[in-house]
Backbone bond lengths (Angstrom), bond angles and torsions (degrees), N, CA, C in turn:
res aa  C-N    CA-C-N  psi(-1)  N-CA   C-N-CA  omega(-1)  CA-C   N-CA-C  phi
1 X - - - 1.462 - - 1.519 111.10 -
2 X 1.360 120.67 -57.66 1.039 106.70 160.16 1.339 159.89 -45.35
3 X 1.251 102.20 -48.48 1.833 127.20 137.44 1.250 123.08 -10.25
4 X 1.585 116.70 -57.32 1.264 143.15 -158.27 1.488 107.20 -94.64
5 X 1.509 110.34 -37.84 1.721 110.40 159.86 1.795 115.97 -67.50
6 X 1.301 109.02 -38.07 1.355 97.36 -164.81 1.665 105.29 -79.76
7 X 1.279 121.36 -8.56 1.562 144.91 -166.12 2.097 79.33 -96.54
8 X 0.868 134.38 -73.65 1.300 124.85 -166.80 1.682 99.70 -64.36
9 X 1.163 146.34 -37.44 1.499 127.65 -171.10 1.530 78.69 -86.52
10 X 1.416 157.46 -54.87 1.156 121.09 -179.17 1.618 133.77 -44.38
11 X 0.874 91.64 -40.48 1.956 101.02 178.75 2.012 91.67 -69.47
12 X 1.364 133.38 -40.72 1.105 122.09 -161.11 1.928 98.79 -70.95
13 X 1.103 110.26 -19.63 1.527 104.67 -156.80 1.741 84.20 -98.43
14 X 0.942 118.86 -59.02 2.017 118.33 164.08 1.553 97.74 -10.22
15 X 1.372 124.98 -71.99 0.686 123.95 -174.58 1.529 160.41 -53.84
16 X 1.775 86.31 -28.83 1.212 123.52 173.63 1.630 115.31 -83.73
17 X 1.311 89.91 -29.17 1.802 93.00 173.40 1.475 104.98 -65.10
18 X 1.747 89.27 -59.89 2.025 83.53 -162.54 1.526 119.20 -55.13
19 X 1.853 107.64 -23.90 1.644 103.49 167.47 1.190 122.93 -35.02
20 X 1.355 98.48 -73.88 1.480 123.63 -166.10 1.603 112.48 -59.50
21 X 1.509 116.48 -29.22 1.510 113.96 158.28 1.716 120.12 -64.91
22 X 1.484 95.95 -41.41 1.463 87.72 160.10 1.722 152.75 -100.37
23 X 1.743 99.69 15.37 1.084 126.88 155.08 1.422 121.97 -61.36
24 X 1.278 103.64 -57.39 1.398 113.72 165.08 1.295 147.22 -69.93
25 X 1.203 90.86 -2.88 1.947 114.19 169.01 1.360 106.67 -84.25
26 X 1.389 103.62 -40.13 1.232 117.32 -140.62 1.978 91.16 -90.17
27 X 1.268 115.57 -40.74 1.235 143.72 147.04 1.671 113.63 -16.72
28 X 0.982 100.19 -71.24 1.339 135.66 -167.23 1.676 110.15 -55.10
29 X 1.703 109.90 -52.34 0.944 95.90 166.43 1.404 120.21 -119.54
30 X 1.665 98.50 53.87 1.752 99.54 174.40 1.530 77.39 -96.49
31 X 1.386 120.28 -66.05 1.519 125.49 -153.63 1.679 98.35 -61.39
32 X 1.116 132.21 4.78 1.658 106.23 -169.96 1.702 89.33 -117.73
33 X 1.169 113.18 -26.74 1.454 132.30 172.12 2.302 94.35 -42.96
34 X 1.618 93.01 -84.08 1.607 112.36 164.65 1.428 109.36 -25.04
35 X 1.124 136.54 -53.74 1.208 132.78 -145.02 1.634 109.87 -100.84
36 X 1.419 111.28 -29.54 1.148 124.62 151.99 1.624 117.66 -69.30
37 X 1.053 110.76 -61.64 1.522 105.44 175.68 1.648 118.54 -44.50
38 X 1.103 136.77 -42.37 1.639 148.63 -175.66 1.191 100.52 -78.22
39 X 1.182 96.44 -61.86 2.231 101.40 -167.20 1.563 90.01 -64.35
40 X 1.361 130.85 -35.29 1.626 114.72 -163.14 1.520 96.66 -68.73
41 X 1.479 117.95 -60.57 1.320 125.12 -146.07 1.658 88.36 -74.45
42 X 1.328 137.74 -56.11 1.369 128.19 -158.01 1.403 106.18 -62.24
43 X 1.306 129.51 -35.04 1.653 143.42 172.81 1.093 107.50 -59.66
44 X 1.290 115.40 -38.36 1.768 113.79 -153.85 1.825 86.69 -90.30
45 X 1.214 135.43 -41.06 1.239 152.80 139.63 1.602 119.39 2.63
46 X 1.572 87.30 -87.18 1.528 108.45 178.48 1.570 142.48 -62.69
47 X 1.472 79.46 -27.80 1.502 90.00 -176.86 1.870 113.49 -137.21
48 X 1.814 100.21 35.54 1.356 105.28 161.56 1.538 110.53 -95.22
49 X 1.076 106.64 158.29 1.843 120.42 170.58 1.307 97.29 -7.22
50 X 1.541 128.77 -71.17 1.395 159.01 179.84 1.472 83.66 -14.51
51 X 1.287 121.08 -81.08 1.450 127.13 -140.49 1.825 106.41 -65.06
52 X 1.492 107.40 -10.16 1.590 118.72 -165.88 1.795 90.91 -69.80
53 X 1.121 133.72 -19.43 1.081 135.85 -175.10 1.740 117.82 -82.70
54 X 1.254 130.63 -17.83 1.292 135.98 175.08 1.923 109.64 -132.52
55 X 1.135 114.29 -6.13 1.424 103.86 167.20 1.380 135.03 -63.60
56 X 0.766 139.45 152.40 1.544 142.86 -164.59 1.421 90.78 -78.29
57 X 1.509 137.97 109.58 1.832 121.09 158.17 1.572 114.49 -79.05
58 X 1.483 100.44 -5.81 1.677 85.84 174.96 1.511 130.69 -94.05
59 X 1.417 101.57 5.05 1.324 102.17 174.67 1.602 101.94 -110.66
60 X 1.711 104.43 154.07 1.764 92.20 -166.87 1.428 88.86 -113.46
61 X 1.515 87.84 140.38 1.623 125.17 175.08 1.301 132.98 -96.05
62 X 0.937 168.44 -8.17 1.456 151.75 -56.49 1.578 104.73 -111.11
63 X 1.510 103.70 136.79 1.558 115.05 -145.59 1.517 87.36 -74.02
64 X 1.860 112.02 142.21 1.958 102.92 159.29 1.048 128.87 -50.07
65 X 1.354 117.84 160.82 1.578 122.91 -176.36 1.648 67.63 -107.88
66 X 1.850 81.35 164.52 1.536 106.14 176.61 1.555 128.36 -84.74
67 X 1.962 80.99 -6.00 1.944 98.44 174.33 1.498 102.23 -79.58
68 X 1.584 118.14 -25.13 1.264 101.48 -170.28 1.685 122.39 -77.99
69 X 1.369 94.67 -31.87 1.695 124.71 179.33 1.579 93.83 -40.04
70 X 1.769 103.76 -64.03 1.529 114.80 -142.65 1.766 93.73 -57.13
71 X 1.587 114.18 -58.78 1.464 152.09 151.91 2.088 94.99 5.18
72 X 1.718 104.10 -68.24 1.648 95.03 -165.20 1.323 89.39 -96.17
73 X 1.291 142.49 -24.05 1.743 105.07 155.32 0.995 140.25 -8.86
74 X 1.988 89.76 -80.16 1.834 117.74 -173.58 1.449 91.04 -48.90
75 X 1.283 145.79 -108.94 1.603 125.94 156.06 1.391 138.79 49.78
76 X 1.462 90.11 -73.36 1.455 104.01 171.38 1.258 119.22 -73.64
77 X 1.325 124.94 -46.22 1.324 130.01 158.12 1.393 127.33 -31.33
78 X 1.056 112.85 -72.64 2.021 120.97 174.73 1.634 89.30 -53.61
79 X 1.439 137.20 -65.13 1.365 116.69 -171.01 1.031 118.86 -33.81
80 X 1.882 118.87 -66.11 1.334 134.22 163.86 1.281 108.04 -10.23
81 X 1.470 128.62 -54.35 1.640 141.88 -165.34 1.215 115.57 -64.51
82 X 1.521 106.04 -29.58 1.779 111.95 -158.60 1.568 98.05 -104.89
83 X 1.589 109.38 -35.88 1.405 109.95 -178.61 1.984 101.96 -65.84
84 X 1.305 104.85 -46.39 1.902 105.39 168.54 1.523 120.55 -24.21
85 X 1.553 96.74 -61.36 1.190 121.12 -176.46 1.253 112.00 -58.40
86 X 1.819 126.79 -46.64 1.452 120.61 172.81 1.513 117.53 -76.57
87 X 0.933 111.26 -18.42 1.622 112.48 161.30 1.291 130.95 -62.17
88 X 1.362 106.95 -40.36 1.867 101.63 178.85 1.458 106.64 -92.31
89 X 1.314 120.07 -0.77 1.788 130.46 164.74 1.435 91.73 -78.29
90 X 1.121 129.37 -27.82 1.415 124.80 -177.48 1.499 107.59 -80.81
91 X 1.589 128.63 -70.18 1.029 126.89 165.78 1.768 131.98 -57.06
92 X 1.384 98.65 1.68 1.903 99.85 170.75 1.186 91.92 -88.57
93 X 1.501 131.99 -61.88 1.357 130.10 -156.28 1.496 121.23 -62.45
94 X 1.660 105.40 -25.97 1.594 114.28 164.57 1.627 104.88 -46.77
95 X 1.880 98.01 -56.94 1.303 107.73 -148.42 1.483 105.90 -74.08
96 X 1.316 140.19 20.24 1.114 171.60 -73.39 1.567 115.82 172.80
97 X 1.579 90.75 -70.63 1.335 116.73 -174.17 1.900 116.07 82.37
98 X 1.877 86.44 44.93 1.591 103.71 -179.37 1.223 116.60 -93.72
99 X 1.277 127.52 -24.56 1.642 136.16 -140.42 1.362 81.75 -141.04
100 X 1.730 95.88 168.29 1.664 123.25 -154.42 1.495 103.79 -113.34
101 X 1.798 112.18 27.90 1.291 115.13 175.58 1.071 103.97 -61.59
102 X 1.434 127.84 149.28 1.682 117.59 150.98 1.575 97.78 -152.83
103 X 1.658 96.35 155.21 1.919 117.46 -171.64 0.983 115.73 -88.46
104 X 1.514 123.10 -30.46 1.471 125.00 -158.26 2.031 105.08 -90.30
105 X 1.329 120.37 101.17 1.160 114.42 -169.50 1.572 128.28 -54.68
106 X 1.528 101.10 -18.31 1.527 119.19 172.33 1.452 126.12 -61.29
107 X 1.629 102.07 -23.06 1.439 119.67 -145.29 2.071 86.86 -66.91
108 X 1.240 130.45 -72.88 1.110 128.66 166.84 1.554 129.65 -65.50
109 X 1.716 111.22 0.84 1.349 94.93 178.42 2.146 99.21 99.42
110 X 1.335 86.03 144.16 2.165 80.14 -164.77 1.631 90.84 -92.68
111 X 1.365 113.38 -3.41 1.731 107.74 165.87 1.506 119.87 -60.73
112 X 1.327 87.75 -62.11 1.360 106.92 166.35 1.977 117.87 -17.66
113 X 1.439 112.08 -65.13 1.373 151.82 -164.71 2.224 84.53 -48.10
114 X 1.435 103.41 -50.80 1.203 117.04 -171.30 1.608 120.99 -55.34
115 X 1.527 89.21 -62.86 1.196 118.06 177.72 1.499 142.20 -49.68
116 X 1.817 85.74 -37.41 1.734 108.79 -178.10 1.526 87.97 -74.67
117 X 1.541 102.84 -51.29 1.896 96.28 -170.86 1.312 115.55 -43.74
118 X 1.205 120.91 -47.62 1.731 117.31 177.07 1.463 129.83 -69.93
119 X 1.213 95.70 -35.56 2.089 104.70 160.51 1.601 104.84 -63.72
120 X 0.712 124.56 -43.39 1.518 128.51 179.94 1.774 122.59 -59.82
121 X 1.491 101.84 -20.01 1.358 122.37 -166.77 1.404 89.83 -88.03
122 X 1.742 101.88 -60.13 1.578 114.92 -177.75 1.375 108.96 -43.64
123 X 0.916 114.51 -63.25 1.766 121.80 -176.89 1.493 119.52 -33.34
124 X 1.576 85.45 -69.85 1.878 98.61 175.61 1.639 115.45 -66.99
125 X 1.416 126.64 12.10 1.206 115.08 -168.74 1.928 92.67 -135.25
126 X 1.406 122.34 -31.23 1.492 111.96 141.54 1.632 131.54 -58.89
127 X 1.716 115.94 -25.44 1.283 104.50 173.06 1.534 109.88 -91.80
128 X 0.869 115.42 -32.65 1.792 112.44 162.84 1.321 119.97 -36.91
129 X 1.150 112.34 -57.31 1.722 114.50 -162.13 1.549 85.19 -69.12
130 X 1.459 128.30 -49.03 1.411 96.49 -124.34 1.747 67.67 -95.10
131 X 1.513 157.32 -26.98 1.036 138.31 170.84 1.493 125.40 -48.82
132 X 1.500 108.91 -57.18 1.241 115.28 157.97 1.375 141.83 -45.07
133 X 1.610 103.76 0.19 1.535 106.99 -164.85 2.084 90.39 -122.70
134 X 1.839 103.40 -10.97 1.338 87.84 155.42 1.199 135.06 -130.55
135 X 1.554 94.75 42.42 1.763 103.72 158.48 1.563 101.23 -98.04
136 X 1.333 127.55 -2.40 1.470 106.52 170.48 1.702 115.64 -88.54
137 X 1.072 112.72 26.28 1.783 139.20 -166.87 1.664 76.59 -87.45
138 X 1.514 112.11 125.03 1.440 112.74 -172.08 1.463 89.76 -81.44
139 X 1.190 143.14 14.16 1.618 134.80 155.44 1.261 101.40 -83.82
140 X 1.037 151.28 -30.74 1.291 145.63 -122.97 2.104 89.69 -131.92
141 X 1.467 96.99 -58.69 1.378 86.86 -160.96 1.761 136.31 -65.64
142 X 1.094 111.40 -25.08 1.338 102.74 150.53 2.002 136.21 -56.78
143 X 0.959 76.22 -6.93 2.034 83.69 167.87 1.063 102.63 -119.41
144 X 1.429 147.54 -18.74 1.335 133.25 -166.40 1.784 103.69 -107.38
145 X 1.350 105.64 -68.82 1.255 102.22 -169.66 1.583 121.54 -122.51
146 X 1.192 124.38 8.37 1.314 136.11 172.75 1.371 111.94 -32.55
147 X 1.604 106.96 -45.77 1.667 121.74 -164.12 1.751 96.90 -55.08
148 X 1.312 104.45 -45.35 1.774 105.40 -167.57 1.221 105.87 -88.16
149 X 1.211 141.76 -2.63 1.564 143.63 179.89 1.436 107.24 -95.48
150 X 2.009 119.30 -5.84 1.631 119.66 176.28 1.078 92.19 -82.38
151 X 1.491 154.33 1.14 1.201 130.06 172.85 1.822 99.37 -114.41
152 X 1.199 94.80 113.79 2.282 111.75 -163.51 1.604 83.64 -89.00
153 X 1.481 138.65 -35.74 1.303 135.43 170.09 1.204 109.07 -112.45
154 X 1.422 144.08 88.01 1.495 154.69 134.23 1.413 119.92 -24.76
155 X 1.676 91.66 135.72 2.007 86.99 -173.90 2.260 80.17 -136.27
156 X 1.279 84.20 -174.66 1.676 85.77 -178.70 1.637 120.44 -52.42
157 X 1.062 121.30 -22.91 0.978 134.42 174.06 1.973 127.44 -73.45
158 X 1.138 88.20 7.83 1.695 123.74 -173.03 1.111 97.01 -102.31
159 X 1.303 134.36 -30.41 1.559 127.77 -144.84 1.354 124.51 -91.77
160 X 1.732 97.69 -0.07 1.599 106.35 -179.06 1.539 111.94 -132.74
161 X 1.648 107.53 -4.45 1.085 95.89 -160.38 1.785 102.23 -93.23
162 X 1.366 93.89 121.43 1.746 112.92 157.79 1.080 115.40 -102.49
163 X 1.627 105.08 171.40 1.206 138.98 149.13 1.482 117.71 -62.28
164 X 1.206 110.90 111.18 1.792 113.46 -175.38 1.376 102.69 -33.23
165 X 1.207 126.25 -45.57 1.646 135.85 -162.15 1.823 102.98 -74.46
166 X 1.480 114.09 -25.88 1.314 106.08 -179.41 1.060 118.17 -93.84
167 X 1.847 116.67 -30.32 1.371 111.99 174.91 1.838 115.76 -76.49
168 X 0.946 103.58 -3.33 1.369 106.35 162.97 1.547 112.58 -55.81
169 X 1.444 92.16 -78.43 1.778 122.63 179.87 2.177 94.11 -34.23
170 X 0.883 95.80 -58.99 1.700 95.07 178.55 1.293 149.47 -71.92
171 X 1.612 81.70 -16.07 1.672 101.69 163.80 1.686 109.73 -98.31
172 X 1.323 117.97 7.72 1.078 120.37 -176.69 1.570 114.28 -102.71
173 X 1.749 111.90 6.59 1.370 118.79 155.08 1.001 131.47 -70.47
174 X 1.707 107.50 -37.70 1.643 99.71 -149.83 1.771 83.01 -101.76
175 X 1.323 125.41 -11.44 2.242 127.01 -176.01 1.526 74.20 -58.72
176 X 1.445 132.38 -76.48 0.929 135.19 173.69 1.752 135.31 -0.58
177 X 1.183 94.71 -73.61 1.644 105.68 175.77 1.451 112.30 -69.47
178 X 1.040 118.20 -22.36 1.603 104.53 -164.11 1.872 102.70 -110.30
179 X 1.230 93.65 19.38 1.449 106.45 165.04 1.474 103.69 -119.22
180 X 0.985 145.29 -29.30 1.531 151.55 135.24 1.563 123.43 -43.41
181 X 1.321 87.39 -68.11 2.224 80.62 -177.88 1.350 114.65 -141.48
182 X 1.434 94.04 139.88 1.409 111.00 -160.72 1.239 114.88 -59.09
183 X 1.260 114.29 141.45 1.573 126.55 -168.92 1.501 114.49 -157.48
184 X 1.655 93.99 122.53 1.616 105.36 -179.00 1.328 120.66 -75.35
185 X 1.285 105.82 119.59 1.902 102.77 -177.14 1.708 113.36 -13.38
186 X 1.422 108.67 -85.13 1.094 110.32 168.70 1.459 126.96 -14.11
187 X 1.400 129.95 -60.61 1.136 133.20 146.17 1.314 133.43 -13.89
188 X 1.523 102.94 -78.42 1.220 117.17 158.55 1.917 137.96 -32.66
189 X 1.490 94.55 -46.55 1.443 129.19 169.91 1.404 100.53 -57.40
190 X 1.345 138.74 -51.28 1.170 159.24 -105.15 1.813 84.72 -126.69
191 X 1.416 111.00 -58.16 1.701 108.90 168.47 0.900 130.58 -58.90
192 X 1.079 111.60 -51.05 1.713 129.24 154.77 1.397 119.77 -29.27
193 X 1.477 115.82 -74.92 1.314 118.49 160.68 1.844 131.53 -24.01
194 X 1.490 95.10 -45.66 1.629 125.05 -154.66 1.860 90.15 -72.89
195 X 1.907 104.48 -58.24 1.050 114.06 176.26 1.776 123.64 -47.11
196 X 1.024 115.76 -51.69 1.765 124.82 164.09 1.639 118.36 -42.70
197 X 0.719 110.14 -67.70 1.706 140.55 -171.43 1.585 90.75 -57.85
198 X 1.843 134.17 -72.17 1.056 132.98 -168.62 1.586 96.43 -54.43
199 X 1.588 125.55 -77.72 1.438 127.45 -156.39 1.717 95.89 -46.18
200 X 0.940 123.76 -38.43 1.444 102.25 -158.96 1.912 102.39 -89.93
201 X 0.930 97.06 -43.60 1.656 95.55 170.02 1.807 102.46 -54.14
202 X 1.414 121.59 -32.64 1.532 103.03 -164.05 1.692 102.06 -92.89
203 X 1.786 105.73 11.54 1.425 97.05 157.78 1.151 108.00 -151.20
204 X 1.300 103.03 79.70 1.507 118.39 160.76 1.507 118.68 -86.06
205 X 1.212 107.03 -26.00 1.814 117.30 -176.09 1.235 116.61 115.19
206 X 1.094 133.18 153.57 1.681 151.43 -131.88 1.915 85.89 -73.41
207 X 1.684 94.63 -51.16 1.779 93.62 -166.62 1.472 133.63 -122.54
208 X 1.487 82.65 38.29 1.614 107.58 172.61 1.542 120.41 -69.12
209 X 1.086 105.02 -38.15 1.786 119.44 -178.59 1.592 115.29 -136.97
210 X 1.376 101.46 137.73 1.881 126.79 176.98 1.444 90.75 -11.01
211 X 1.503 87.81 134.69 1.566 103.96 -168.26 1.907 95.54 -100.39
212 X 1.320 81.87 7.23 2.041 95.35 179.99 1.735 113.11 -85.67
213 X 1.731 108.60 -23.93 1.048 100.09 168.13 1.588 139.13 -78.19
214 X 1.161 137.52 21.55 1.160 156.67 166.32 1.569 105.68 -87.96
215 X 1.019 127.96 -43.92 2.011 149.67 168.99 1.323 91.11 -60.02
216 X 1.248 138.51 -64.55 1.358 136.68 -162.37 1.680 112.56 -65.99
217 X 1.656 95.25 151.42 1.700 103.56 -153.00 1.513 97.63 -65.67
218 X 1.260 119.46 -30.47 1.507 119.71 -166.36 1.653 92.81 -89.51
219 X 1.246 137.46 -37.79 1.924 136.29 156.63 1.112 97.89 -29.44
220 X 1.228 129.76 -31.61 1.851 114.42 -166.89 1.938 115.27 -84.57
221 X 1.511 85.42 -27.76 1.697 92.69 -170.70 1.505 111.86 -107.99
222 X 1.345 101.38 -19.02 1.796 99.92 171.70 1.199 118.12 -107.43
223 X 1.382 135.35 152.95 1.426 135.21 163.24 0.887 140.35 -78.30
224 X 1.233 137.71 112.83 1.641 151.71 -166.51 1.399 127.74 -112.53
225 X 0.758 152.11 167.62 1.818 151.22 -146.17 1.061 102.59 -97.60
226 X 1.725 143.51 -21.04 1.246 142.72 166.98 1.561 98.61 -86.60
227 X 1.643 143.64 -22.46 1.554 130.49 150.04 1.201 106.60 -59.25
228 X 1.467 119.54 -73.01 1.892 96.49 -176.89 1.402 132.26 -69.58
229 X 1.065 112.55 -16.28 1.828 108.25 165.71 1.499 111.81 -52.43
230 X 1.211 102.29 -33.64 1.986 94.99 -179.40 1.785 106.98 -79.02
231 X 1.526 102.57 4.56 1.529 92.12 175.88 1.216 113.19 -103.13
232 X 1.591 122.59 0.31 1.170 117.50 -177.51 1.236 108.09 -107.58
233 X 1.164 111.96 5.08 1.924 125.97 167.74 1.496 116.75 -110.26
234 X 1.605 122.50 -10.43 1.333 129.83 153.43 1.026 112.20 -152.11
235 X 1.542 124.17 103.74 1.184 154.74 170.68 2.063 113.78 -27.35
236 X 1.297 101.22 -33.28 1.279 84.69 -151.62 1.956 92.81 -126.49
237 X 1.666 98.48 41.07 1.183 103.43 146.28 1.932 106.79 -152.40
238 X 1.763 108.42 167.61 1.579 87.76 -171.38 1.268 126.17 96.96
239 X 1.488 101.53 33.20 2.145 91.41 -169.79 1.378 106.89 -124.58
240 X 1.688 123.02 24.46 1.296 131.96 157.75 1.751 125.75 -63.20
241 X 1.028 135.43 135.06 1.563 137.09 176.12 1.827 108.86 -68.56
242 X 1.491 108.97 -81.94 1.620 128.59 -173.32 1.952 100.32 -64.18
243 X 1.465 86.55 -65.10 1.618 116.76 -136.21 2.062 108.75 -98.72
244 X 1.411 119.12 149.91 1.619 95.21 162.95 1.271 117.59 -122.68
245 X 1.938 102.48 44.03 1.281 122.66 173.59 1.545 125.64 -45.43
246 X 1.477 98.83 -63.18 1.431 122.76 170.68 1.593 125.45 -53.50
247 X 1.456 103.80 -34.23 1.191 128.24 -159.77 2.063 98.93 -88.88
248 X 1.210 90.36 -35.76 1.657 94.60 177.53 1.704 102.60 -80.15
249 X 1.337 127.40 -46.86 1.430 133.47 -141.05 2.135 84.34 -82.18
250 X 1.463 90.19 -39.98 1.900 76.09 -175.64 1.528 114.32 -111.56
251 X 1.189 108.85 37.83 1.389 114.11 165.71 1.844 129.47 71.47
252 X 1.307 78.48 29.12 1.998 100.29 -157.23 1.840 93.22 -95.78
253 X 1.119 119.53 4.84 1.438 123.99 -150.12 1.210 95.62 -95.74
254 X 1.170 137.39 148.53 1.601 116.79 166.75 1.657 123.76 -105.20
255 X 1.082 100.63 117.32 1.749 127.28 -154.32 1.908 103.31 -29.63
256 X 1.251 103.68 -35.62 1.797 100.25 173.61 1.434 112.02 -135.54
257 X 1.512 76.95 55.19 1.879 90.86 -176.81 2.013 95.97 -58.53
258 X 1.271 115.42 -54.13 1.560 113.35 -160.05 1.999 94.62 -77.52
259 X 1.184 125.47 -42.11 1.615 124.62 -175.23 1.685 102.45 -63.22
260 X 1.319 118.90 -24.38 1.622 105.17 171.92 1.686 111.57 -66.49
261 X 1.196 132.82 -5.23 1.165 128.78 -163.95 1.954 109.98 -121.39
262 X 1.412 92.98 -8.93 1.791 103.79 177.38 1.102 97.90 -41.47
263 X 1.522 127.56 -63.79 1.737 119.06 -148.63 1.606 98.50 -78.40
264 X 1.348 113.48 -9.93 1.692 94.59 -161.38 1.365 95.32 -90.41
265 X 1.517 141.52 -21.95 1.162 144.65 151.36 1.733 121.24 10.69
């Protein structure tokens, strides 16, 4: 009898290894798949001939070099690796029955479904700023985030690339939450999504999009690619994700963030 238990938690842990090796493969090239697909098409998008027709020419941009492109790839790649890696820690521990995933949309109510999504936004957009605001700690920033600050003009291809050491630190929110509070795949899916779509839209470049949205009532409270472009040209304002909640309440905002853009109107 005994024999036969320690022979079954052996086969259970066999098992658990080869998952998780193949979670993370498998991982690996969903997100690099994603990251190519968005950054290709929104780039290939934004900054073909095409785009010479709605860009702002009065604000100056300065076009990527192809060293920089190659530069947040390599970048993007190892992130790709680490985010893999927090994903199938995500999907073992489900498979587990560790974490507060759940399928059934009823189980909390389809309000619920709403709700988690926006606490979840909140979350990841209070631990951002205030993480993100201390890897620019000149102790800190050459290991953490230096890698994403070599590109001083960001294009979609900017939008993932970390510092192995930061995408750690950032994927270590959401392993976090979903071992804490319950969250419906969908949901989850739904952050995920939210997360892609924002980084790469919030670096498209200073004059990719209406230089009217910064003026606009919802320009004031959300972040847009003309708010973070001024962070990659001054470091030490601009270190919100979603929102420029944080960024207004502690003085991180930059005082004529919306009057620098009157004349380009």
């Amino acid at each position: 009898m005994v024999i036969r238990i320690e022979l079954d938690e052996r086969k259970k842990l066999t098992l658990t290894d080869h998952s998780f090796e193949l979670y993370s493969i498998v991982f690996f090239g969903i997100i690099l798949f994603r990251y190519f697909l968005v950054a290709g098409l929104t780039y290939g998008f934004f900054y073909s001939p095409f785009s010479q027709s709605f860009i702002n020419h009065k604000l100056r941009h300065q076009p990527p070099s192809w060293t920089s492109i190659q530069r947040d790839i390599r970048l993007s790649v190892l992130s790709a690796g680490v985010f893999a890696l927090a994903g199938s820690f995500v999907l073992l521990g489900y498979s587990l029955g560790l974490t507060q995933l759940y399928s059934d949309p009823q189980h909390y109510g389809l309000w619920y479904l709403g709700i988690s999504y926006g606490g979840v936004l909140i979350l990841q957009d209070t631990y951002f700023y205030f993480t993100h605001r201390l890897f620019h700690h000149p102790l800190l920033f050459p290991w953490f985030h230096q890698g994403h600050h070599r590109s001083r003009y960001p294009t979609p291809w900017t939008s993932f690339a970390f510092d192995p050491l930061e995408a750690i630190v950032q994927s270590l929110l959401l392993v976090g939450i979903i071992f804490v509070i319950p969250l419906h795949f969908v949901t989850l899916f739904a952050v995920l999504i939210t997360m892609t779509v924002w980084a790469v839209v919030n670096h498209l470049g200073l004059d990719r999009l209406p230089v009217l949205f910064p003026h606009h009532w919802l320009g004031r409270w959300v972040i847009g690619p003309a708010h973070h472009s001024i962070h990659h040209r001054k470091y030490t304002l601009h270190y919100g994700l979603y929102f420029t909640f944080w960024d207004k309440l502690l003085g991180t905002d930059a005082p004529d963030y919306e009057q620098m853009f009157v004349d380009k109107l």
